[in-house]
N, C-alpha and C positions, 0 to 999 in steps of 0.2 A: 284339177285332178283328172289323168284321164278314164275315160269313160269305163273301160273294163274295171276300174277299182271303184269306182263310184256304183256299179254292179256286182262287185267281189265283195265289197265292206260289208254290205248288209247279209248278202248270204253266209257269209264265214261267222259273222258275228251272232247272229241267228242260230247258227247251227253249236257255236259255244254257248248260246242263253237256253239251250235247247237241257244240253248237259249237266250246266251248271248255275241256272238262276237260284238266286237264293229263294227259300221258302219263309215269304211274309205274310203275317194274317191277313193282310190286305188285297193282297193277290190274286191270283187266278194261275194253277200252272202252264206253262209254256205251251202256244196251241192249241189253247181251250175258247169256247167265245167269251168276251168280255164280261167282265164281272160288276157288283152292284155299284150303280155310279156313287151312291151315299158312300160306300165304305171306301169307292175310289177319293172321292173329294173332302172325304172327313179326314183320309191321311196324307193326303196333301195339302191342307193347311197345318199338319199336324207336325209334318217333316220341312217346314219352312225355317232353312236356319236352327233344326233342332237336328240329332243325331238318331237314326233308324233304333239304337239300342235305348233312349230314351222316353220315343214317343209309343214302344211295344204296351208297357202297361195301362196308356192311358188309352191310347187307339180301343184295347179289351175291356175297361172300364165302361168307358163311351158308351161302346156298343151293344154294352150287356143293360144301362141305363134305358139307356136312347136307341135303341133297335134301328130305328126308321127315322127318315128328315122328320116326317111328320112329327115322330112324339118327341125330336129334338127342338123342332118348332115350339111346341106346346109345355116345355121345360119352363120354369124360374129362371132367370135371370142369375140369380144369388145361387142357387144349384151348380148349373152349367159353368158360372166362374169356380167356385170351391173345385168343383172336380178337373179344372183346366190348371189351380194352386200348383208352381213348381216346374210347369213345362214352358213357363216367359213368355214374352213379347207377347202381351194378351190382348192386344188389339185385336190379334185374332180370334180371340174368344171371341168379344164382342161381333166380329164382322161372321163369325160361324153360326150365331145364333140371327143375325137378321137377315144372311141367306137365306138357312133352312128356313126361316118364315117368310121369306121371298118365296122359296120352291115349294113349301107348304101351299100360300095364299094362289097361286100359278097352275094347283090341281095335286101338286104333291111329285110332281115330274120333271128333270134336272133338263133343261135344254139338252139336244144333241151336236151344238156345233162351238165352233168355238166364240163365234162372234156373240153367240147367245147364250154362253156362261160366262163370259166378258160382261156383260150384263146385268151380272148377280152382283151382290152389295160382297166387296172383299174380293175377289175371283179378277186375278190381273191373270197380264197375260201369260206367263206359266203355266197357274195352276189351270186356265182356260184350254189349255196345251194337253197338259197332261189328261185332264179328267177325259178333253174329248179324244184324244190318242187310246189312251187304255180302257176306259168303260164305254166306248162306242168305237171303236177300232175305225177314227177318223185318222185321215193323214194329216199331222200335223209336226211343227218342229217343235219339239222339248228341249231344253237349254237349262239345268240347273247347274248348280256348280259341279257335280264332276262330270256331265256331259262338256261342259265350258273347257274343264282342263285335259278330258280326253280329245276335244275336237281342235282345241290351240298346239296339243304335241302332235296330233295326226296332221294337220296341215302346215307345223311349224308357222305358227301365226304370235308373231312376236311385239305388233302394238300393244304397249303397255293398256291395262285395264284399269279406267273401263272404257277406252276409249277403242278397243279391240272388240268387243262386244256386237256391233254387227259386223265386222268380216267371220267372227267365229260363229254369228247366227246364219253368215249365207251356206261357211263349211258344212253343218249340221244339217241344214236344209237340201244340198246336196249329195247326199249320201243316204236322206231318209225316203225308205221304201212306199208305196201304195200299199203294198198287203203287209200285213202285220205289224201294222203302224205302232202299238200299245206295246208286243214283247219287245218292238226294237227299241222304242223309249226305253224299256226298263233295262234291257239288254246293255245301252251306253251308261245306264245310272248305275249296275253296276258293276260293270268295267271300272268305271271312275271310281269306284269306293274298296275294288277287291284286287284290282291289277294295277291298274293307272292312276298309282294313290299321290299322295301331294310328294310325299319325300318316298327314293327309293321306289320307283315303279317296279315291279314284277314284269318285265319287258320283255324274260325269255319264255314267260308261257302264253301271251298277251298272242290273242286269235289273230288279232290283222296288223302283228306286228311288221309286218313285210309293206305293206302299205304306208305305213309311220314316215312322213317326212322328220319328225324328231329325232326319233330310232335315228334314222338316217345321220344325222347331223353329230350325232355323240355325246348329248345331252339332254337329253328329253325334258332332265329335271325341271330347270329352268324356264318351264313354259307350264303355263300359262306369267307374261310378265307382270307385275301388282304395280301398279303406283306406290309410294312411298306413304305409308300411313302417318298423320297428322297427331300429334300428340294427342292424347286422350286426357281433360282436365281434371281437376278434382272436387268436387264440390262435399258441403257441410251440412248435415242433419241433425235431429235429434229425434228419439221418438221413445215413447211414454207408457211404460207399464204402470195402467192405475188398475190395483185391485181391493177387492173390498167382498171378505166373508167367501173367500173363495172364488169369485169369479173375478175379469178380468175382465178393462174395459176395449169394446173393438170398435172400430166404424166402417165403414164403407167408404172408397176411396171416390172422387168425383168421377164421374165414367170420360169425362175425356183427360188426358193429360196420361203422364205414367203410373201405369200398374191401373188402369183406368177399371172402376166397378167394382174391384176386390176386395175383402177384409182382409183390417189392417191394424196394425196398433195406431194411435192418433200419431201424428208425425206433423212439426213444424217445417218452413219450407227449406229446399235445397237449394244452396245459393252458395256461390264464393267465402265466404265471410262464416264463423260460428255464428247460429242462430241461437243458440241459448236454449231458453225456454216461450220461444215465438211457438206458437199454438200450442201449448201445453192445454188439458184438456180439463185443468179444473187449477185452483191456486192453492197449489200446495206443499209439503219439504220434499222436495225433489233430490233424490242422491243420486249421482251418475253410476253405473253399474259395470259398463261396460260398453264396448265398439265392437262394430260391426262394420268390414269393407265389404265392398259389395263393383263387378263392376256391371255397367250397361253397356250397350252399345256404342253412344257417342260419350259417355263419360263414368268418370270412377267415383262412390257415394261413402264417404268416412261417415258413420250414423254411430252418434253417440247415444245409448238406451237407458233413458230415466227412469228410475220407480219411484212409487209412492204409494200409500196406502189411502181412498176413501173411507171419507169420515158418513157421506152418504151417498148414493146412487142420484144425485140432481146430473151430474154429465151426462150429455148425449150422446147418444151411442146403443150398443150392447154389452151387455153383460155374460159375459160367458164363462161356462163353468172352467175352467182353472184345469182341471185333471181331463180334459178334452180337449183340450186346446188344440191337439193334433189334428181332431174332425173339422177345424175351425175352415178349412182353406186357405190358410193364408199365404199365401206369395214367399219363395223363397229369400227374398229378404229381410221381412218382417217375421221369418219362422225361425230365422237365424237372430233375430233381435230378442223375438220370446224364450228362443233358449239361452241364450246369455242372462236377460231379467229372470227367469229358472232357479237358473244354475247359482247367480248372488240370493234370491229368496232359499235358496236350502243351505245357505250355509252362516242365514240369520236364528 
C-alpha cells in the first residue's frame, strides 16, 4: 500500500469514529484518555465470539456485582458462573475469574503492555491487543473478526482462511497509527460491524472507501475467503429431571470439559450412540419427556430429558426449589431442558 494511504486510512478513519462511534458501556468517547482497564478487559472476554447486543446486559450485571477485579477476585466460583448462565463458551468464565485473581494477587493492577497481559491466565493475544491499545493507549495491532474482514477487502487479500490470517495481520499492522491506538482499534471494529458487514457492505458511505483494493475490484463481498466448513456431527444425551416435594435435583458440572463448573441437570455422557439411562442419578421409572437440540461449536447435541419423581433426597447433588429454577444459572442448554421437563410436569 503506498505510503500516503497508509497515512490517509487512519486519519480519514479516525475522523469518521470521531462522528460516529457507537456508544458502548464499556467505552470511553472518541478523544478522551483511556478508560478502566477492568471494564476494558472484562468486555473483551465478554464479546469473544459473542455479539455486542448480547454481552450489553451481562457486561451491566457484572459490573454493578463486581465493581472492581478486586471484588471479582474475591467472588464464589458458583456466583460468577450463575451470573456468566446463557452468554456460552464458559471457559471463559472460568479463565475470568483466575485472571482477576491473578491481578488481584499482582497488587490489584492489570499490566500495561501487551506481553504482560499475555501473561495473565486466559488473555491471548487479541484480548492482550485490545486491552493494551484502548485502556493504555499502546500501539498495538487488533485483529478480530470484523477488523479481519475489513482489512482482507481493504487490501484484497484473498488466501483463504485461515491460512490468510498473517498477510491480513501484517495489512492491519500497517495502517495502524502511534497516536490513538485504542479509537482506532474500535474505529476498524466498528466499521466491520456497521459498514463493512459480512453480506452487502454499505460501501458508498464507508470513510476510506477510495483506498479499498476490494471496492476496486467489484466485489468486496467475497472477501474475507473461508475454507469450506467440515460437517458438524451429531452426538446423543440424555439428561434427568429428578424432583421431589418441589425441588429439583441439580449438580455441578466437572470444571473442565463442556459447560465446565456450571449447574446442571444430571446428564449421561455425549457420545455417538443413544445413551439411555447411563448416569441417571438415582434408579428409578424414568419417562422421556422430551428433546432438546442444542448446537456447539465443533458439534450438534440431540438431549433426550427424562423425569421422575424422588421417593427420597439420598442423590447427590442439590436440591432446588422448583419455582426458582430460573435464579438457578443454568447454561442455556440445560435451561432449555428444564423447560421442556416444565412444560410435561403441568400438563400431569
Amino acid at each position: 500500500m503506498p505510503v500516503d494511504s497508509a497515512v490517509a486510512i487512519p486519519e480519514m478513519l479516525l475522523a469518521w469514529y470521531d462522528r460516529s462511534a457507537r456508544r458502548l458501556p464499556w467505552r470511553a468517547p472518541p478523544g478522551t484518555p483511556p478508560t478502566d482497564p477492568y471494564r476494558v478487559w472484562l468486555s473483551e472476554v465478554m464479546l469473544q465470539q459473542t455479539t455486542v447486543a448480547a454481552v450489553g446486559r451481562y457486561f451491566a450485571e457484572f459490573t454493578r456485582r463486581w465493581p472492581t477485579v478486586g471484588a471479582l477476585a474475591a467472588a464464589a466460583d458458583e456466583d460468577v458462573m450463575s451470573a456468566w448462565a446463557g452468554l456460552g463458551y464458559y471457559a471463559r468464565a472460568r479463565n475470568l475469574i483466575a485472571c482477576a485473581r491473578a491481578v488481584a494477587a499482582a497488587g490489584g493492577r492489570f499490566p500495561d503492555t501487551e506481553a504482560g497481559l499475555r501473561a495473565l491466565p486466559g488473555v491471548g493475544d487479541y484480548t492482550a491487543a485490545a486491552v493494551a491499545a484502548i485502556a493504555f493507549g499502546r500501539r498495538a495491532v487488533v485483529v478480530d473478526a470484523n477488523v479481519e474482514r475489513v482489512v482482507a477487502r481493504l487490501f484484497a487479500i484473498d488466501t483463504p482462511l485461515p491460512g490468510g490470517k498473517s498477510r491480513i495481520r501484517e495489512g492491519a499492522d500497517s495502517i495502524t497509527p502511534d497516536a490513538r491506538a485504542g479509537d482506532f482499534a474500535q474505529a476498524m471494529m466498528d466499521l466491520g460491524a456497521t459498514i463493512c458487514t459480512p453480506k452487502r457492505p454499505a460501501c458508498a458511505i464507508c470513510p476510506i472507501r477510495e483506498h479499498c483494493a476490494g471496492f476496486a475490484l467489484g466485489d468486496p463481498e467475497r472477501l474475507p475467503v473461508k475454507a469450506a466448513k467440515a460437517a458438524r456431527p451429531t452426538r446423543k444425551g440424555t439428561a434427568f429431571w429428578l424432583e421431589s416435594d418441589g425441588h429439583v435435583l441439580l449438580v455441578r458440572r466437572p470444571d473442565k470439559g463442556m459447560l465446565g463448573g456450571m449447574r446442571a441437570l444430571p446428564s449421561g455422557p455425549w457420545t455417538d450412540e443413544e445413551p439411555g439411562l447411563v448416569g441417571a442419578p438415582a434408579t428409578s421409572n424414568w419417562q422421556e419427556v422430551g428433546n432438546v437440540a442444542h448446537i456447539f461449536t465443533h458439534f450438534a447435541l440431540d438431549l433426550s430429558v427424562r423425569s421422575s419423581t424422588a421417593h427420597d433426597r439420598s442423590a447427590e447433588g442439590e436440591w432446588w426449589p422448583i419455582d426458582r429454577i430460573n435464579d438457578a444459572g443454568l447454561p442455556t442448554l440445560f435451561a432449555k431442558a428444564a423447560a421442556v421437563a416444565q412444560k410435561a410436569r403441568g400438563k400431569r
